[in-house]
C-alpha positions in Angstrom: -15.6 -53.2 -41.2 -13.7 -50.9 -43.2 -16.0 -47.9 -42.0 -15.9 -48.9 -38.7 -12.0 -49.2 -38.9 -12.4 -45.5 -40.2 -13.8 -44.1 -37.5 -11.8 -45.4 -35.3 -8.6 -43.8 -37.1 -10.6 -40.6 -37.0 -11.3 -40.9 -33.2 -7.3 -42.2 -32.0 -6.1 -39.2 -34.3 -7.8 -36.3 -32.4 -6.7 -37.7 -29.2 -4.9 -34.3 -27.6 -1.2 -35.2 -27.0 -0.9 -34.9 -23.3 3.1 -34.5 -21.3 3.7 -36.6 -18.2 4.6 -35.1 -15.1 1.8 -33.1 -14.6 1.9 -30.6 -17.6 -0.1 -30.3 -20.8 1.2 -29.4 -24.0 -1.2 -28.0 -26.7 -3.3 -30.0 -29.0 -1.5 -30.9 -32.6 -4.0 -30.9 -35.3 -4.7 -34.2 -36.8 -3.5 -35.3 -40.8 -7.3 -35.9 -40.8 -8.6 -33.0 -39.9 -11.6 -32.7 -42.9 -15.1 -34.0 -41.9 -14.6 -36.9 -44.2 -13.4 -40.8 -42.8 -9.8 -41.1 -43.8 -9.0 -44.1 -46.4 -8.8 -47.1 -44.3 -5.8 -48.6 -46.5 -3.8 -48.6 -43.6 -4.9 -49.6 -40.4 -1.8 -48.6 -38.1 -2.8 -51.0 -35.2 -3.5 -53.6 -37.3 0.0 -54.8 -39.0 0.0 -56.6 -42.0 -2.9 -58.8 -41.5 -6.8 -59.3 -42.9 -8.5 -60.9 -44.5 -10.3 -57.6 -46.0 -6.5 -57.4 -47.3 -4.7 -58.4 -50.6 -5.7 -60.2 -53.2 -9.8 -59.6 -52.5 -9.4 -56.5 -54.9 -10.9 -57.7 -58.1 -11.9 -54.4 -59.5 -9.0 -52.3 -61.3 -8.2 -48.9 -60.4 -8.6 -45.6 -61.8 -6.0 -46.1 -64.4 -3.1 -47.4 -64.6 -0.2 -45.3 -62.5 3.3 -45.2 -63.4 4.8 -47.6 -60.3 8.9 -48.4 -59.8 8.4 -52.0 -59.6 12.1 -54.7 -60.5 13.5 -58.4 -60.1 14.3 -59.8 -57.1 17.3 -57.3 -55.6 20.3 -59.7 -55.0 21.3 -58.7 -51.7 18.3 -59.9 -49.9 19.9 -60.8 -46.2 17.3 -60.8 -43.7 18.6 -59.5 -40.0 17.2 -60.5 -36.9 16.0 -57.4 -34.5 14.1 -56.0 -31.5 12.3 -53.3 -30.1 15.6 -52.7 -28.0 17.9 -53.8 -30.6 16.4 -52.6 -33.7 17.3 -53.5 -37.8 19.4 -50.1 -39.3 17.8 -48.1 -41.7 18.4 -50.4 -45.6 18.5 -53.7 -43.7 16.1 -56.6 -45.4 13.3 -57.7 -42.8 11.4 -60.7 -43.2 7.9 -60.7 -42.5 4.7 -62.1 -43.8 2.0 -60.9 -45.7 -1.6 -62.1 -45.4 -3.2 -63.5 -48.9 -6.7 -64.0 -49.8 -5.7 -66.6 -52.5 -5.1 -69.5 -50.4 -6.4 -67.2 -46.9 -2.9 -67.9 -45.3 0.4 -65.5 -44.5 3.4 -65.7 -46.9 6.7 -64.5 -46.7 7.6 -61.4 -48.1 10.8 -59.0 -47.4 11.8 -55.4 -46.6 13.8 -52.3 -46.0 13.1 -48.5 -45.1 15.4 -47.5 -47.6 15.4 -43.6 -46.2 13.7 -41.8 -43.2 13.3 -37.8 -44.5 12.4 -35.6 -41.6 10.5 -32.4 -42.7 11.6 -30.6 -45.7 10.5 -28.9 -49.4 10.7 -32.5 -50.4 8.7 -34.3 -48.0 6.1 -30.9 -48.3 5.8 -31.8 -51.8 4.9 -35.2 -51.6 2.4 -33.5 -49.2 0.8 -31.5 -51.7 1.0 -33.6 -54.6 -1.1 -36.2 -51.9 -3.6 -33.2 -51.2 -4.0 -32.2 -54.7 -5.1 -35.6 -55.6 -8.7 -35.4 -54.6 -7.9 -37.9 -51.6 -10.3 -38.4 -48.8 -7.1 -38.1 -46.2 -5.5 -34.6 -46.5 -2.3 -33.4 -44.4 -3.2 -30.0 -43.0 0.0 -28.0 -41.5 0.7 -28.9 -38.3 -0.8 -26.7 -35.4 1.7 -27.7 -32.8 5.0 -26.0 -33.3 6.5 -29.7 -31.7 5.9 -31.5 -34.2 6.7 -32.2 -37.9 5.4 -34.4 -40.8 8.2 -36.9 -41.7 8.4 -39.6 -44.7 10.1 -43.0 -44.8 10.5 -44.5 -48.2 10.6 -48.1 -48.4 10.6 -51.3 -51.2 8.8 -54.8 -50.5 9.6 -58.1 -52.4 7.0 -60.6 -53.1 8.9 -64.3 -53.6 7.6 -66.0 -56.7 6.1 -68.6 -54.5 3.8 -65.7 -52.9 0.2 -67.0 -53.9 -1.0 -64.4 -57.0 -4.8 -64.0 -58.9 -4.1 -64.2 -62.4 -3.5 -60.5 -63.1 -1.1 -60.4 -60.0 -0.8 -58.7 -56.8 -3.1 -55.0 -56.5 -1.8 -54.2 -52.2 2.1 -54.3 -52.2 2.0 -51.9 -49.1 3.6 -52.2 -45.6 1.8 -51.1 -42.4 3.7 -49.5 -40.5 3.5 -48.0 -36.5 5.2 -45.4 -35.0 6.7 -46.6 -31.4 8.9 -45.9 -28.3 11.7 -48.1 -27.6 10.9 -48.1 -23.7 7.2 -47.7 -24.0 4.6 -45.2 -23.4 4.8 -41.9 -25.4 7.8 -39.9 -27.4 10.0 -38.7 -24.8 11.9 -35.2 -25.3 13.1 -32.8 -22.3 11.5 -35.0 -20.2 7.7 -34.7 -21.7 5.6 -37.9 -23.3 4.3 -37.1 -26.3 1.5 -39.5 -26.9 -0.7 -40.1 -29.9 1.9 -40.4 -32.7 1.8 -44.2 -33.7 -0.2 -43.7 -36.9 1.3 -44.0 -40.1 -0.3 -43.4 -43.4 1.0 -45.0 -46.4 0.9 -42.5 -49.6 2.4 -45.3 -51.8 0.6 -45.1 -55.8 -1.7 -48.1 -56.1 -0.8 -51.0 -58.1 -3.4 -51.7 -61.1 -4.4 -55.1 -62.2 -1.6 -57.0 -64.2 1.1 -54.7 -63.2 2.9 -56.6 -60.4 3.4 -60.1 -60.3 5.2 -62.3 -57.1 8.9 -62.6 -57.9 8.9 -58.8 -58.3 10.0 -55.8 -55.9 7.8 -52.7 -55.2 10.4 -50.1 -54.9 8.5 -46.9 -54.5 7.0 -47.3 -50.9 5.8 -43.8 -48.8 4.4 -43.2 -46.0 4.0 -40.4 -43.8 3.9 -39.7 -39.9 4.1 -37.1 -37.5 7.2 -36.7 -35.4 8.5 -34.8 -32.2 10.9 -31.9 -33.7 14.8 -32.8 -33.5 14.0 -36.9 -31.9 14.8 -40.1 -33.3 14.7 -42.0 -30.1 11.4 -44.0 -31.6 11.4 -47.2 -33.8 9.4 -48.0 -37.1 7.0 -51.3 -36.1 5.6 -53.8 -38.5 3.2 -57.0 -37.0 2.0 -59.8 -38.5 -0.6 -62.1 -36.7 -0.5 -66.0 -37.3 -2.1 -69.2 -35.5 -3.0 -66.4 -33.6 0.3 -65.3 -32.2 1.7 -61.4 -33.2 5.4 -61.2 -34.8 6.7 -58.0 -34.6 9.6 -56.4 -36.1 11.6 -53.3 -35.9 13.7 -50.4 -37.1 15.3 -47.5 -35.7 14.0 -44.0 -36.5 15.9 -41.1 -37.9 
């Protein structure tokens, strides 16, 4: 399943990026542009859902990795949003988080903390990513549109949220990439489709570093954006008794 999900990230990634009203703009090179599948950590259509998720990992790491992880933050005040009226940028969400413990969804909580648009910073989280023998790599960008962007975020696990005994291993949030009035990225009156992919470049937590009742604090992830917009939202789904929850934040 996970190879299948693979391929299918490596198919919806080379999609060309095509402009409504009857002109074509040029084809951005994908994030994924080796031959090799990209890691399938992070599913963009999929939200924050499995059962191939959480608490299945039962093998450690490859060493332990220096991770910001605290308490519960005290100012934890969930707000309610939409796709048309969308959280702010360091607003708690509430969401749920599937768990293979018990094979049901728990509550967890959220914020984007920061959206950076392209700079030396976001270029180095790049390369220290590339330089890291991943299978994903983030090539430069061939369409002069479009820029790599970075949205930093933290996740707390209640101490209720079901744990093996050496604690939570997949702290991460899925995120999607979407218009606020549907369709593609709009901007001087082109749709630019093909951008809903995130990819979270988080560290990976190691067995009996992170326990339910703590905070994961160092969340990253990357995506590719139009060049001067932030008329698109951040999406994060959640699937239970078989009904989707959505929720939303405005881009930057």
């Amino acid at each position: 399943m996970r190879k299948f999900v693979a391929v299918l990230l490596v198919v919806f990634m080379s999609l060309s990026l095509f402009a409504c009203g009857g002109k074509d703009i040029d084809q951005p090179k994908s994030p994924e542009t080796t031959e090799k599948e990209p890691v399938p950590t992070n599913p963009p259509a999929q939200g924050n859902e499995g059962p191939d998720d959480e608490n299945s990992k039962d093998e450690p790491s490859d060493g332990p990795v220096e991770t910001a992880v605290v308490e519960k933050p005290k100012d934890i005040n969930p707000v309610a949003n939409s796709k048309e009226e969308p959280a702010k940028i360091g607003d708690w969400i509430e969401t749920k988080r599937y768990s293979a413990v018990d094979s049901a969804y728990h509550t967890v909580y959220y914020r984007v903390k920061n959206i950076i648009r392209y700079n030396d910073g976001v270029q180095a989280a790049l390369d220290t990513w590339n330089d890291a023998d991943h299978i994903t790599v983030f090539d430069p960008l061939e369409n002069d549109d479009l820029e790599y962007c970075m949205l930093e975020y933290e996740v707390y696990f209640p101490e209720d949220f079901p744990q093996k005994d050496w604690g939570i291993t997949n702290v991460d949030i899925r995120f999607k990439v979407v218009s606020p009035t549907g369709g593609g990225i709009k901007k001087n009156n082109l749709a630019y489709i093909g951008l809903s992919s995130v990819y979270d470049i988080s560290d990976k937590i190691d067995l009996n570093q992170f326990y339910s009742g703590q905070t994961f604090t160092d969340g990253r992830a990357v995506f590719v954006m139009v060049k001067d917009v932030a008329e698109y939202v951040i999406e994060t789904s959640y699937r239970d008794d078989e009904e989707l929850f959505y929720s939303y934040i405005e881009g930057k």
